[in-house]
N, C-alpha and C positions, 0 to 999 in steps of 0.2 A: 124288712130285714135285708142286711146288707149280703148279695153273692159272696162265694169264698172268691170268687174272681175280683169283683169289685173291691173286695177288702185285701187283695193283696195289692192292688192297686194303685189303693191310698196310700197302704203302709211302705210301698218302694218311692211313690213321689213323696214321702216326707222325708223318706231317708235320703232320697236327693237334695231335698230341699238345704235339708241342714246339712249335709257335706259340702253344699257349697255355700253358705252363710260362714260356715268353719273358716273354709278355704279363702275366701275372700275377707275373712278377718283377720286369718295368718297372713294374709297380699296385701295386708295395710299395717303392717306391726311395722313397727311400734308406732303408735299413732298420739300417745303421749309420754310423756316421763315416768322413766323407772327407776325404781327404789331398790336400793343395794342396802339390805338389811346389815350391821355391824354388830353382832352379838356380843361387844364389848363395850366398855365405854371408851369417849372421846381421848386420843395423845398415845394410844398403845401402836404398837407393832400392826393388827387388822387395820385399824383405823388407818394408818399412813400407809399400806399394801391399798386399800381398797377407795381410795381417796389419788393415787398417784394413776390407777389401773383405771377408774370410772373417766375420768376427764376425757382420756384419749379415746375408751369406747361409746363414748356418749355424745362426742364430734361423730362419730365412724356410722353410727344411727342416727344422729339427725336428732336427737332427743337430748334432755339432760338423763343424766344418771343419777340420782340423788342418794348419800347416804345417810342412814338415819342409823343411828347408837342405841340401840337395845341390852344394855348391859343388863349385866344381873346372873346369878346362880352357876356361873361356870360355863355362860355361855346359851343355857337351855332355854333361856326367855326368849331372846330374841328366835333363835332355830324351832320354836313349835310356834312364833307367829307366821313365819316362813312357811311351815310345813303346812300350816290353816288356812292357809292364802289361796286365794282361786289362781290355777294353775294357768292362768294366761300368759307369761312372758313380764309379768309389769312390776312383782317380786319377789326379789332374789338372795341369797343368803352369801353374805363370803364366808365359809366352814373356815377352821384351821384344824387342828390337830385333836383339837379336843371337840371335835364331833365325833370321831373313833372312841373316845374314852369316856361321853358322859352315859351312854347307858347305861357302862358297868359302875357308874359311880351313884347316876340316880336309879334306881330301878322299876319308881314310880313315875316315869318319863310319861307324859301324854303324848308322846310320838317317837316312831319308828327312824332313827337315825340312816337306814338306810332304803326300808321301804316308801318311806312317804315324802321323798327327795327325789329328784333326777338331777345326777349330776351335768354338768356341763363344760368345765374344763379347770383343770390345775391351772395354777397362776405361777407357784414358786415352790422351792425346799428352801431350809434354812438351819442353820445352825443356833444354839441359845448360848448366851454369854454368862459364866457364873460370876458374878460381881458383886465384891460387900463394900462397901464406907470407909472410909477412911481412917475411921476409927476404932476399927476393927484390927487387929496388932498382927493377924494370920498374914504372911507372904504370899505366901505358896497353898492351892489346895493342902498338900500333907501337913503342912502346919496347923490348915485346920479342922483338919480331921482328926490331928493330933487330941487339938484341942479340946474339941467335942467330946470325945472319947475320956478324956478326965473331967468332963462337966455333963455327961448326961442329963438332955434336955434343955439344958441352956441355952445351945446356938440354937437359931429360928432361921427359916427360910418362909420367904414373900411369893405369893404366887398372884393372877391375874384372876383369880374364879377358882375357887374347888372343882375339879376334875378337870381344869388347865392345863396344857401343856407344860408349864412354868411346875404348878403341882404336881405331874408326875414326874419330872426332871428331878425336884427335888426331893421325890418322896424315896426315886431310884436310885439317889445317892446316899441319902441314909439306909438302903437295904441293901447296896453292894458293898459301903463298906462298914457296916455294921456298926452303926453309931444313931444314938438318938437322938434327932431332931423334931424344933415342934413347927408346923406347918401354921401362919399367918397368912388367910385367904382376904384379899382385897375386889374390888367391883371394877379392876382394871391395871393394867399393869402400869400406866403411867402413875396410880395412887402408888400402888407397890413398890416402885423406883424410888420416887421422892422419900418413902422412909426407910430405904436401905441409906440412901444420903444422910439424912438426919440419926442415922444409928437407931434408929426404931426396933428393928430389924437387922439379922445378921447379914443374910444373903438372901440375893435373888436371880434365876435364871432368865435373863433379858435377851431381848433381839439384840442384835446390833444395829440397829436405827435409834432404838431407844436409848443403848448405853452409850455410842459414840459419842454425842457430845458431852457427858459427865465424862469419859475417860477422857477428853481431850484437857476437860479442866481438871481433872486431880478428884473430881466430888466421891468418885469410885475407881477401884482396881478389876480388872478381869481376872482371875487367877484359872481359868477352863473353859472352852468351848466343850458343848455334849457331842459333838459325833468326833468319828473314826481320824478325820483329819483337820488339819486347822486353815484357820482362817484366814486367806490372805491378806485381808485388813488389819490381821494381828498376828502375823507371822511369830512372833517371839512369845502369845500364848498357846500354851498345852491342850491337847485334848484331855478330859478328863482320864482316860486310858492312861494315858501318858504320864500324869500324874502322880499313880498309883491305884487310880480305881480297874482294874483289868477287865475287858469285857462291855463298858460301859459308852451308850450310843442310843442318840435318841436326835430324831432331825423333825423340824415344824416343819408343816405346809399350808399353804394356804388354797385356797380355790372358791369355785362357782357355784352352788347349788340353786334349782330350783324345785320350786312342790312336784309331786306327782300328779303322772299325768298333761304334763306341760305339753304341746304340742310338738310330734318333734322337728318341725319345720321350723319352729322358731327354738327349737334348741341347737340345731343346725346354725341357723342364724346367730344367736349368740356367742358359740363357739367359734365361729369362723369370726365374728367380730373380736372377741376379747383374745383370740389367738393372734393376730393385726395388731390390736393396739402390745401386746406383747414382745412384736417385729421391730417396734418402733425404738429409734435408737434413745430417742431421749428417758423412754418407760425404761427401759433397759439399765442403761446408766444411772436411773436413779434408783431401784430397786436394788442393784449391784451394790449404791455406797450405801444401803441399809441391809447389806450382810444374804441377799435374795438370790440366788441363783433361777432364774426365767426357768420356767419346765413347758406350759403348754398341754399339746397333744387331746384327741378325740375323748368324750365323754364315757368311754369304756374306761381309757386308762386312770380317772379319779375314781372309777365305779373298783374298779380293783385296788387301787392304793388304799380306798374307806375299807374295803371289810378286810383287806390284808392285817391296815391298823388294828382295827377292830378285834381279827382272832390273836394276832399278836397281844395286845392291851390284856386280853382277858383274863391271862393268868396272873398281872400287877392288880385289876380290879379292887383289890382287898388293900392294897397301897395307898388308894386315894378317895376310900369312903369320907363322905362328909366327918368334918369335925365337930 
């Protein structure tokens, strides 16, 4: 039988041992390629945010970055493979906005949107573009909300995933200004664009990466940006406010997530990486012509912008239950 001396013994050299196995595995990170989860599918607004943002940080580590497209459900597929992942540093989620909003939309979520994550740093905010078809006769937002309003249920809006940022945008437009619309949820917003084009579909609230090149050919009209001011890229469109809808403001973000738990030596490390490739003029300027304004900053301040979202979102909740 083992001393209570000899048995504390053991128990402090093991705990040496493995603190410094830890430690000397966080002093070789990244040791191979890491995987940038896209809980969207391939062509959307994530996708070209987390594809423009991996290159420069996957030079800056000495690694590739790789992203891999886990669409599906509004985003939850991909973000509880993320959240199930061993919290080494190897994968990682780009959140948007609707990681603040899928829990109140799923409620049988297998994971904690904010517990079983460690953030790591905002990438961007953004503005969403409301954009219908050509074929669609509305000018102006008030034309057509006019119109909605003598066709109850008629007009449709296109979102990227149920409990989307795209889906609450437009769910918060038919509840401010009091008109029924029917929500058409798609497995990405690049599917969702192509049948606003094709008239499928009335409207849809687009990045401006995604819609710039349809507006430049005519395939769609902007008639609204969602937040408080507009767009430099589209000076001569309104904010929805502006419009006529008063009150009305909603801005995307994008960013970092990894599982809980992650070490924070290599969260550290992340951060100060993807904050770098951030700095860089060429990330910069391309995220700029896709409508992105650069944010940054320490892993606190996504950890505040999630559940600010989050208690915010909670009273729309009942806006954007599954259909």
């Amino acid at each position: 039988m083992q001393s209570p001396s000899l048995h504390r013994l053991i128990k402090v050299s093991i705990t040496l041992f493995c603190s410094c196995f830890i430690t000397l595995a966080n002093a070789q990170y990244p040791a191979r390629p890491i995987t940038l989860v896209v809980p969207f599918a391939p062509g959307g607004a994530n996708d070209a945010v987390a594809r423009v943002v991996a290159k420069t940080a996957g030079e800056s580590l000495g690694v590739a970055v790789i992203i891999d497209n886990k669409g599906g459900a509004g985003g939850t597929i991909g973000s509880e493979f993320v959240a199930r992942a061993d919290p080494d540093g190897y994968t990682l989620l780009l959140a948007s906005a609707a990681h603040a909003i899928n829990g109140l939309v799923y409620p049988n979520l297998r994971y904690d949107g904010i517990k079983d994550f460690t953030p790591i740093i905002q990438l961007t905010a953004s503005p969403y573009i409301l954009v219908v078809g050509k074929s669609l006769k509305a000018q102006s937002l008030a034309e057509l909300i006019s119109m909605a309003r003598e066709a109850p249920g008629h007009y449709t809006y296109a979102s990227s995933g149920t409990g989307s940022a795209p889906h609450l945008a437009g769910a918060l437009l038919g509840d401010m200004a009091k008109v029924a619309l029917q929500h058409v949820p798609y497995k990405g917003g690049s599917l969702a664009l192509i049948d606003v084009i094709r008239g499928e579909v009335s409207m849809y609230y687009a990045s401006l990466a995604a819609a710039a090149p349809h507006l430049k050919t005519g395939a769609v009209r902007a008639l609204a940006v969602s937040t408080t001011t507009r767009v430099e890229a589209l000076p001569d469109v309104p904010t929805v406010a502006e419009a006529g809808v008063a009150g009305y403001d909603l801005a995307g973000w994008y960013g970092v997530l990894a599982p809980a738990g992650t070490p924070s030596a290599v969260v550290k490390q992340l951060n100060t990486v993807f904050a770098k490739a951030l700095e860089d003029p060429a990330v910069k300027q391309q995220l700029a012509m896709e409508g992105n304004v650069v944010a940054g900053g320490p892993p606190d301040e996504l950890a505040q912008l999630i559940k600010s979202d989050t208690d915010r979102f909670s009273s729309m909740g009942k806006l954007v239950k599954p259909d």
